[in-house]
N, C-alpha and C positions, 0 to 999 in steps of 0.2 A: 240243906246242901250248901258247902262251902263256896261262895265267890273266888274269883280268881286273884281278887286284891286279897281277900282274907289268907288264901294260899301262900300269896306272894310275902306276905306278913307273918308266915309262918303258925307261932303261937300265940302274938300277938294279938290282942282284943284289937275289930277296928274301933277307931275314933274313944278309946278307951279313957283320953282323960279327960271325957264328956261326962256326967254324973248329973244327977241319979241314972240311971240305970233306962227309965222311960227317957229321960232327955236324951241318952244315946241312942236308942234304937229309933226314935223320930228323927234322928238326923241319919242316920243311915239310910231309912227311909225315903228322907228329903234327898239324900246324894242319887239311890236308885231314880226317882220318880225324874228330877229336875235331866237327870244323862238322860234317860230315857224319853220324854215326852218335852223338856225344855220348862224356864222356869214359867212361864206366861201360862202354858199349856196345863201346869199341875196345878189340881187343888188342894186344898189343906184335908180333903176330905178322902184323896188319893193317896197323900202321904199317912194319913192316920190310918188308913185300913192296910196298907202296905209291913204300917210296925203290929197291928191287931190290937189295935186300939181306937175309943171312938174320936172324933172330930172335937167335939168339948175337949177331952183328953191332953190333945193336943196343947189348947191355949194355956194347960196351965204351968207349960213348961217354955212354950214363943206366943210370945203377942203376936205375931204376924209371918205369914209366910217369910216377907223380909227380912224378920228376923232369924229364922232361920240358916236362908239364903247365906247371909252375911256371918254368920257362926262359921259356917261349911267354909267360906273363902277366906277368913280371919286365919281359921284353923289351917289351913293349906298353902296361904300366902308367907305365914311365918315358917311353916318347916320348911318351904323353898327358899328361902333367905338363909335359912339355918343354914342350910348347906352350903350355899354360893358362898355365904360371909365365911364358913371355913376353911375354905379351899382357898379364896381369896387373901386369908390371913393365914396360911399354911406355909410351910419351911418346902423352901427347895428352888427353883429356875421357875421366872414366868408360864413357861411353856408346861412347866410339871403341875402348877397350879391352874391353867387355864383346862388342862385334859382332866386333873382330876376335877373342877368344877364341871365341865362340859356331863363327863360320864355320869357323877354321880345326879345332876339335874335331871340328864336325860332317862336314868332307870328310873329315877320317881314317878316320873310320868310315866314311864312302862307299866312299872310295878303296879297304879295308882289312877288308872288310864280312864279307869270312869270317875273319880272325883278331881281328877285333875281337866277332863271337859267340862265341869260344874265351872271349877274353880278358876281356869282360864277362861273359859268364853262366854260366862253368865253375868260377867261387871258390868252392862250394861241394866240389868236388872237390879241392880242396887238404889239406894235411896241417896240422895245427892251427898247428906254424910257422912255413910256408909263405903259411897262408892270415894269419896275425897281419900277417907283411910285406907282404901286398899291400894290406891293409885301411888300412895308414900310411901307403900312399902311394895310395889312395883318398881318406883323410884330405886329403893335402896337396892333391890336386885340388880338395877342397869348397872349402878356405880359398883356393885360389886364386881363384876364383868370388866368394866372399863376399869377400873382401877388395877386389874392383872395386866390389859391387855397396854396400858401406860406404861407398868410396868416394863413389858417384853421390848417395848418400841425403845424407850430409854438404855435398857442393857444390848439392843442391836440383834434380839430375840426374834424379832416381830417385824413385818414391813405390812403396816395400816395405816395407809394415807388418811383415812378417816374412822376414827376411832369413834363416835359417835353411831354412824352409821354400819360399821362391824362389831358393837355391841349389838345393837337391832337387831340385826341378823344371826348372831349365834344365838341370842336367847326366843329367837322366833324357830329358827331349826329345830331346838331343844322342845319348846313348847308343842309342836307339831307334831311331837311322836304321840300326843295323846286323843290327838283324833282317829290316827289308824292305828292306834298298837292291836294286836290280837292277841291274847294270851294263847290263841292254839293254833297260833303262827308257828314259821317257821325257825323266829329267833328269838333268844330269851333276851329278858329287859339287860340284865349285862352285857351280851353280845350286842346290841343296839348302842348301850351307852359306849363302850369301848370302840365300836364305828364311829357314832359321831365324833367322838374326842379325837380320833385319827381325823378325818373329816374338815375337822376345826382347826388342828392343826396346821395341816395342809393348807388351808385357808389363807392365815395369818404368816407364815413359818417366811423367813430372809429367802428370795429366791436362788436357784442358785448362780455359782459365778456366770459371767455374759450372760444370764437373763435380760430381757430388754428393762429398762428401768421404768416404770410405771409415773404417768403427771402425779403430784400432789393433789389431795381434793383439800380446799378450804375446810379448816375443823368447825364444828357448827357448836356453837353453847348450849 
């Protein structure tokens, strides 16, 4: 039986440019087990009978649950990047590039909603190296964010007293459709992402004329 992430992917193989073939289905596996039970809670002997393979099996594709782990959020921290950095380097007004980053983040997580709970809220399960790497390119997602929303405020686009802290926030909103998405909800991951992008907008966007003029907040480094 198809997942709802497999569906949402269409034809798509998941996690297809995982290889050999056992290495992929052990981490599909590991995506199921760790949404499901949490990474602490899963064993490696969970994840092996989940792809119908034994536990040996297993080791001789990850040394370590850890490793695993950190394959799963490697793999899912760079295609969220992927996106943000596009949009963020894409042609057209701050605002047209902040809505297509907003949507297109937020349907991933729709789309993606069980390994995007792995992959957002399991870095605490990381190993101190592991977890350094993914932090850097958590990094590079803020600045992709803030680098539009600079953007918007310099062309008179934007009114963010604190750009620091409405980066935060729009990639925590975005983040957070993957703890409640349903796929047999009542909205599909487009309609959600096209929400929040209005959403986000709204947020950020010049108020209008005789609006009250808002304090400045000190920008934080």
């Amino acid at each position: 039986m198809r997942t709802a992430e497999q569906a949402a992917d269409g034809e798509h193989t998941p996690w297809g440019e995982v290889t050999p073939e056992a290495a992929r289905k052990l981490l599909v596996a590991a995506v199921e087990a760790f949404a499901e039970r949490g990474y602490h809670a899963t064993t490696t002997r969970d994840i092996a009978g989940r792809a119908g393979m034994s536990p040996a099996a297993l080791y001789i594709h990850y040394k370590t649950k850890e490793e695993l782990l950190h394959r799963i959020s490697r793999i899912g921290h760079d295609s969220a990047l992927e996106l943000l950095t596009a949009a963020a380097d894409g042609e057209g007004t701050a605002a047209h590039r902040l809505s297509e980053a907003v949507r297109t983040f937020v349907r991933w997580h729709a789309e993606r909603h069980t390994t995007a709970r792995v992959v957002q809220y399991e870095l605490d399960a990381l190993g101190a190296e592991h977890r350094a790497e993914i932090v850097e390119l958590r990094r590079s997602s803020n600045a992709a964010i803030r680098r539009i929303l600079v953007d918007g405020v310099r062309a008179g686009e934007f009114d963010v007293p604190d750009v620091p802290g409405t980066t935060l926030a729009v990639l925590s909103l975005c983040i957070d459709v993957a703890r409640w998405f349903n796929a047999a909800g009542p909205r599909t991951p487009d309609e959600v992402g096209a929400l929040y992008a209005d959403l986000v907008l709204r947020m950020v966007s010049v108020p209008p004329a005789g609006a009250p003029v808002r304090p400045a907040v000190a920008q934080k480094k």
